[in-house]
C-alpha positions in Angstrom: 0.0 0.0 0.0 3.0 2.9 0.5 4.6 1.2 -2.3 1.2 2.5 -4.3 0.6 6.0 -2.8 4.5 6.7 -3.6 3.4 5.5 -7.0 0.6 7.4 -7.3 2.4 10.8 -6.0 4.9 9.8 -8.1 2.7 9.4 -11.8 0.9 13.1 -10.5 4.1 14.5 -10.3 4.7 13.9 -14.0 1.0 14.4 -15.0 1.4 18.0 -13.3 5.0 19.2 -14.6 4.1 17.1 -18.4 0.8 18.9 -18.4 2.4 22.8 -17.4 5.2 22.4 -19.9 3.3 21.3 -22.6 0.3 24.2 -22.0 3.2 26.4 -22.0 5.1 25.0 -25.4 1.3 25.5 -27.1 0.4 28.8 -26.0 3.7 29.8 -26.9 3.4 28.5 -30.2 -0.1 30.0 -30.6 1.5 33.3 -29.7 3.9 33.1 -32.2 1.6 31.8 -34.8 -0.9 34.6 -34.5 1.3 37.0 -37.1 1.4 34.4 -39.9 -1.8 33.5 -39.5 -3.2 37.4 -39.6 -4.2 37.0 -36.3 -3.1 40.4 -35.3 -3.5 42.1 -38.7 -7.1 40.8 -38.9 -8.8 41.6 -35.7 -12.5 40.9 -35.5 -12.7 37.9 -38.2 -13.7 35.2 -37.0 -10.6 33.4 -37.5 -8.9 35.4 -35.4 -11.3 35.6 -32.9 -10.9 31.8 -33.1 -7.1 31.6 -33.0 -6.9 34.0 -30.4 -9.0 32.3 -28.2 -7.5 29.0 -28.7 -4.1 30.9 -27.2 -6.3 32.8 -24.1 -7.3 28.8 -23.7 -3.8 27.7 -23.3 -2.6 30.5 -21.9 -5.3 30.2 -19.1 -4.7 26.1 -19.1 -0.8 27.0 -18.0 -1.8 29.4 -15.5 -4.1 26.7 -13.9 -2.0 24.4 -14.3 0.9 26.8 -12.4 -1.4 26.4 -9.0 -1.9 24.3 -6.2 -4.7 22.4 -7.2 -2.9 21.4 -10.5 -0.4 19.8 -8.3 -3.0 17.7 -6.2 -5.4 17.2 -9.0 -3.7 17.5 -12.2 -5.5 15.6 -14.7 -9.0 17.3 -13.2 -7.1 20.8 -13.5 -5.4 20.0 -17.5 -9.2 18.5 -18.7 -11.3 21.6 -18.7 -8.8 23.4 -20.7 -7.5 20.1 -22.8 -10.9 19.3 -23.9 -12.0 23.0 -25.5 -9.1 23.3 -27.0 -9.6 19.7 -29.2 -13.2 21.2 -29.4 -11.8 24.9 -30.8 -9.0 23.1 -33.1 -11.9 21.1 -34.4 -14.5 23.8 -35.1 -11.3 25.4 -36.6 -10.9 22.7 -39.1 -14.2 23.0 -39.4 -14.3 26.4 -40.8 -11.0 25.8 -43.0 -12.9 22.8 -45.2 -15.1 19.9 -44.5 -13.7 15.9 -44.5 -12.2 16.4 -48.3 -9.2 18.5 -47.1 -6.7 17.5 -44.9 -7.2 20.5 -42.0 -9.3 17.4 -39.7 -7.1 14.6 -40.5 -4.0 17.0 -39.6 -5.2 17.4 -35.9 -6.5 14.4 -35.1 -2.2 13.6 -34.1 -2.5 16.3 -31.6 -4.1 13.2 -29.3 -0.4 12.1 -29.4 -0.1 14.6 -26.7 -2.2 12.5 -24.0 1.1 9.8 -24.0 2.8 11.6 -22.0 0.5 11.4 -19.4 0.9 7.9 -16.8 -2.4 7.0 -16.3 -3.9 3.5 -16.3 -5.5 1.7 -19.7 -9.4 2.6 -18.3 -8.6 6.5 -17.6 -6.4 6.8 -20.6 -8.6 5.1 -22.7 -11.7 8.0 -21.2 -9.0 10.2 -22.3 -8.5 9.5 -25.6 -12.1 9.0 -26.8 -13.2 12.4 -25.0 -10.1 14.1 -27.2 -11.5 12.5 -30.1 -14.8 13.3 -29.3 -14.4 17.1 -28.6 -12.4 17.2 -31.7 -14.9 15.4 -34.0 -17.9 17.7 -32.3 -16.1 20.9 -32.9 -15.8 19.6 -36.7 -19.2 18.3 -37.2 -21.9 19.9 -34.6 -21.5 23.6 -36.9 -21.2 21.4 -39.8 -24.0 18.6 -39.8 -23.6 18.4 -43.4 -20.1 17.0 -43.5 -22.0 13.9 -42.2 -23.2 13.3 -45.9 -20.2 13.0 -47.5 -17.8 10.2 -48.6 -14.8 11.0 -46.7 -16.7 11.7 -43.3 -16.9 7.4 -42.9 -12.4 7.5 -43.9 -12.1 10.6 -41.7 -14.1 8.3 -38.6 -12.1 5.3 -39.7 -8.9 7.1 -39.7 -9.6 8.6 -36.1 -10.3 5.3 -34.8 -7.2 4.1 -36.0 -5.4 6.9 -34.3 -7.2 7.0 -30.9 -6.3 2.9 -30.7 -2.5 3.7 -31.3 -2.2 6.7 -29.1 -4.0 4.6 -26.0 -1.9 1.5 -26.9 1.5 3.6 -26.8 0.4 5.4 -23.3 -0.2 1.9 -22.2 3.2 1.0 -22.9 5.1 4.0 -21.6 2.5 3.7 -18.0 3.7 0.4 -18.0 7.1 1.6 -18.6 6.8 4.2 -16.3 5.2 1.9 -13.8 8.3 -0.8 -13.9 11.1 1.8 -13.7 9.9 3.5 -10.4 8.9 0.3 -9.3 13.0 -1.0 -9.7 14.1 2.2 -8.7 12.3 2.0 -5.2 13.7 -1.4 -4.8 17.3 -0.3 -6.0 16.7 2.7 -3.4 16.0 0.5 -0.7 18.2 -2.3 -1.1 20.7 0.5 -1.2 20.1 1.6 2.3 19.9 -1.9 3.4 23.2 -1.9 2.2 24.3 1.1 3.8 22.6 0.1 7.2 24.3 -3.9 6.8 27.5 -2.3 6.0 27.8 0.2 9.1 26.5 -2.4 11.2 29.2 -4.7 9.8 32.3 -2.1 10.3 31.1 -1.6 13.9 30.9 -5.0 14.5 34.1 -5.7 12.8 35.4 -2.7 15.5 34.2 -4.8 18.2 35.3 -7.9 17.2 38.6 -6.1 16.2 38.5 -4.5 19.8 37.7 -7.3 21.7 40.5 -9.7 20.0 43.1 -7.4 21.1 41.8 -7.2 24.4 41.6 -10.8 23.9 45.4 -11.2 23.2 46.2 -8.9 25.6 44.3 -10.9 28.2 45.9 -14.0 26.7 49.4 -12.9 27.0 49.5 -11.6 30.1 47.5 -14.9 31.4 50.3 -16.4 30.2 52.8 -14.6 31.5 50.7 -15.1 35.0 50.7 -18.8 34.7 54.3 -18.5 34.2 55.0 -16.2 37.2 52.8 -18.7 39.1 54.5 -21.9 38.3 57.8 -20.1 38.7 56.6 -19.5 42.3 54.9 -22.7 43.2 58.6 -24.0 41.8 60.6 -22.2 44.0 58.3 -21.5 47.3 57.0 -25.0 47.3 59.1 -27.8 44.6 62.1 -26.0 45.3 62.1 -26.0 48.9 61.2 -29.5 49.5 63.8 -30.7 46.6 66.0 -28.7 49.0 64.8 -29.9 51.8 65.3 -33.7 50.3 69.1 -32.8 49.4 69.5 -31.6 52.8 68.1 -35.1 54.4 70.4 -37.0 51.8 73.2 -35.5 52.9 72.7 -35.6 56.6 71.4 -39.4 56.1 75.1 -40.2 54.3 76.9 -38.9 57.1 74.9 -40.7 59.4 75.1 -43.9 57.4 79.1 -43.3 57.8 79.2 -43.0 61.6 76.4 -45.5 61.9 74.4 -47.2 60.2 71.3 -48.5 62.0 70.8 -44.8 63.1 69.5 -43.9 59.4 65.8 -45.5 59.8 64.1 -42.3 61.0 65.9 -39.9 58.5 64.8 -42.9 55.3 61.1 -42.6 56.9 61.5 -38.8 56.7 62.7 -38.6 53.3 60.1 -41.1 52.2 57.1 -38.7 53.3 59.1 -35.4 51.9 59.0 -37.5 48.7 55.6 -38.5 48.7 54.6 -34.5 49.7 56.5 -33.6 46.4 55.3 -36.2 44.4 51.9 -34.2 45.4 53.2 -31.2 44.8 54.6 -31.9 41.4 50.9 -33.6 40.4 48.6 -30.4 41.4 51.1 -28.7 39.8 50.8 -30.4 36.3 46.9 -31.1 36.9 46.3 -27.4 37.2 48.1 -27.3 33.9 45.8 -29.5 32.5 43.8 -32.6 34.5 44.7 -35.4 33.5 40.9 -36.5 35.2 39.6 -35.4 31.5 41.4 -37.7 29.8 41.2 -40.4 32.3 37.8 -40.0 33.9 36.1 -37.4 31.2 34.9 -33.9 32.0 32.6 -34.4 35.1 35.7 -35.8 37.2 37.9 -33.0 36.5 35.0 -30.0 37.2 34.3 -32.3 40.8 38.1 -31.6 41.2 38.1 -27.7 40.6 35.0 -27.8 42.4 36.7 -29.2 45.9 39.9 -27.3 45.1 37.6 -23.8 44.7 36.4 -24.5 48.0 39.5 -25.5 49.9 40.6 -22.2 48.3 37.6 -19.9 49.2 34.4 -19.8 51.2 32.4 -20.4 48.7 29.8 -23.7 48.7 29.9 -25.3 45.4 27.1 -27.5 43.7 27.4 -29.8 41.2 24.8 -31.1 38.5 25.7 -32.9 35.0 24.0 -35.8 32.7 25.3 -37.7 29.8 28.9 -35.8 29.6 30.7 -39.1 29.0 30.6 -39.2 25.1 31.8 -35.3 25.1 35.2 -35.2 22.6 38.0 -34.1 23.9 38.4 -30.6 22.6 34.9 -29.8 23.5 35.4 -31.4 27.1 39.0 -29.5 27.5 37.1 -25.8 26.6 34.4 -26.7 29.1 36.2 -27.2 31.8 38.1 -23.9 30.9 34.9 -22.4 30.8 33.7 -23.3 34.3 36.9 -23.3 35.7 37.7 -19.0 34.6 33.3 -18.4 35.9 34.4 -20.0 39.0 37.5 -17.6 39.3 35.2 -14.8 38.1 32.9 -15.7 41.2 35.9 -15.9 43.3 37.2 -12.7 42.6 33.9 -10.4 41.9 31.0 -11.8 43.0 31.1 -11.8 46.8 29.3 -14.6 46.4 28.4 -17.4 49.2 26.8 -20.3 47.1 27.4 -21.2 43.6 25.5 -23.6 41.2 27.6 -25.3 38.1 25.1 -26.9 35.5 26.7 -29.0 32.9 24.1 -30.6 30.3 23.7 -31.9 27.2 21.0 -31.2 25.1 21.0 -32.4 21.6 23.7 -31.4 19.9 24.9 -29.0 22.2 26.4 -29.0 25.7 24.7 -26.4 28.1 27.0 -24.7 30.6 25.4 -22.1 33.5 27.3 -21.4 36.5 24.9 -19.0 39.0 25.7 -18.0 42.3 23.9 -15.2 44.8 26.7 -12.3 44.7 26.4 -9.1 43.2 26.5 -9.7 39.6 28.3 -8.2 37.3 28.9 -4.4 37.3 27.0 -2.3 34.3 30.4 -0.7 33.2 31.9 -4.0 32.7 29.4 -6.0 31.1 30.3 -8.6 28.4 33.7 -6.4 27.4 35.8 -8.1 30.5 38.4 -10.2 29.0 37.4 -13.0 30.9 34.1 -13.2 29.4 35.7 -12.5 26.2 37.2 -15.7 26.5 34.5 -17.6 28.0 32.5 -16.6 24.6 35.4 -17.2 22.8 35.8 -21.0 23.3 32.0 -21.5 22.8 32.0 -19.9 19.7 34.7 -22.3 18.5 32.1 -24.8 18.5 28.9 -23.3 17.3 
């Protein structure tokens, strides 16, 4: 329906300007015609009585034509004036010779003039015949006579002829008409959808753009985190109980020297500072990556961040999964990354007390909701935190 009113606006506009321009080009003409026909040199005939009042016609048709009425109504503002002048030009004719001279059959093109006009076949075709009809009564109604003779029947033929070609050659250039502002609305809107799709596409690119550099900035200094930490856990903990173990060698080898049986205590100690490294050395690879996934599948490993996150923290973790055990391996190795940096998030940010870890899988996909009762995340942050870019991240990987 706006497609149509645009239409319709769209065929008045050219009705309107078609309809001024071409009043215009004809009264002009009609001016400049008067001279050569005497019109000016022979006031008071009744030819130039006529000739001047065919120009006052189209002089007064342009000046309609120039207001705002034309521009709502056109075709009612150009047929008052359109349909006496066929009607004038046809007495005209009328007066120069009946059907055996050529004065009628040289008008009778003057309908070509209604082509310009886009109107559909039913108004153009009212158009047409009233044209031909004003034209043939201005010919014949002074001039019942003309009736009689042979040429009136070839005069009638020939306007018939005429009035079918100039409504069949509107039809094609309304249809023509029609079609182009048609394609041109849908090349105007597919261009803005264009426009719009491509904005929307350079700021999302921004984003994206944005949020990977945040992204490897996170990434790198993560890494540079996990390497400080293992560098730590190294020294303060490995290192010291390595130490610790040299130490207890060495005292145990001089004791063995001076004697021998003494050494059973120190071998029981160095047994239990080897089995607290050997513990050591396993959380510290497990944190790494757990080995539980591989082994025991994804479920084991989040039980085991969920008992080290409490032994850690506060916080009172829950635990519900079903059918994990057919997971692959990549998709079980990002999960557990996922839960493990929401439980940090809730660890550092939340203030939380409780927490609930959902692991499910429905269909094709594997559902992942950690909830817990702190204070949510701030509105300045929102999704833009490196953590959650990386939480998104690693489930996109797999959509």
């Amino acid at each position: 329906m706006e497609d149509e009113e645009k239409l319709q606006a769209h065929l008045r506009a050219i009705i309107h300007r078609s309809g001024r321009t071409l009043a215009l080009f004809l009264a002009c003409f009609g001016v400049l015609r008067l001279p050569v026909w005497g019109g000016l040199t022979e006031l008071g005939t009744p030819q130039s009585v006529l000739r001047i009042s065919v120009v006052t016609l189209q002089l007064a048709t342009y000046a309609l034509m120039r207001t705002r009425f034309a521009e709502r109504r056109p075709l009612i503002a150009l047929a008052p004036g359109a349909l006496l002048i066929m009607v004038v030009s046809g007495f005209e004719a009328g007066k120069l010779g009946d059907a055996q001279h050529p004065w009628i059959f040289l008008s009778f093109p003057s309908l070509c003039l209604t082509v310009v006009a886009p109107v559909g076949l039913g108004q153009r075709i009212f158009i047409v015949a009233f044209g031909l009809l004003g034209l043939l009564a201005g010919f014949l109604v002074p001039h019942p006579e003309y009736l009689a003779l042979p040429m009136t029947r070839t005069m009638l033929g020939f306007a018939f002829v005429v009035g079918v070609m100039v409504t069949a050659v509107g039809h094609v250039t309304y249809r023509v008409t029609r079609q182009s502002f048609h394609q041109s609305l849908a090349l105007e809107r597919a261009s803005t959808e264009l426009s719009t799709l491509n904005a929307t596409l350079e700021t999302r690119v921004r984003e994206q753009t944005s949020e990977l550099r945040r992204l490897a900035d996170h990434l790198e200094s993560a890494r540079e985190d996990e390497r400080t930490r293992i560098s730590h856990d190294l020294h303060d903990e490995l290192g010291q109980e390595l130490t610790a173990l040299h130490l207890g060698l060495s005292l145990t080898r001089e004791r063995f020297t001076r004697d021998p049986k003494s050494i059973e205590g120190n071998l029981a100690d160095l047994t239990a500072l080897l089995g607290r490294t050997r513990t050591t050395v396993r959380r510290i690879v497990t944190e790494l990556r757990p080995r539980l996934i591989d082994d025991l599948g994804l479920q084991a490993s989040v039980e085991w961040l969920i008992r080290e996150t409490e032994q850690r923290s506060q916080l009172r973790c829950r635990l519900s999964a079903s059918a994990l055990e057919d997971l692959p391996g990549e998709v079980s190795a990002d999960a557990f990354r996922i839960v493990q940096e929401a439980l940090t998030n809730v660890v550092r940010h939340a203030e939380a007390k409780n927490v609930d870890v959902r692991l499910d899988v429905r269909g094709p996909g594997l559902e992942i909701e950690v909830a817990d009762d702190g204070v949510g995340i701030r509105k300045n942050v929102g999704s833009t935190g490196v953590g959650l870019i990386g939480i998104r991240e690693r489930a996109s990987a797999h959509s």
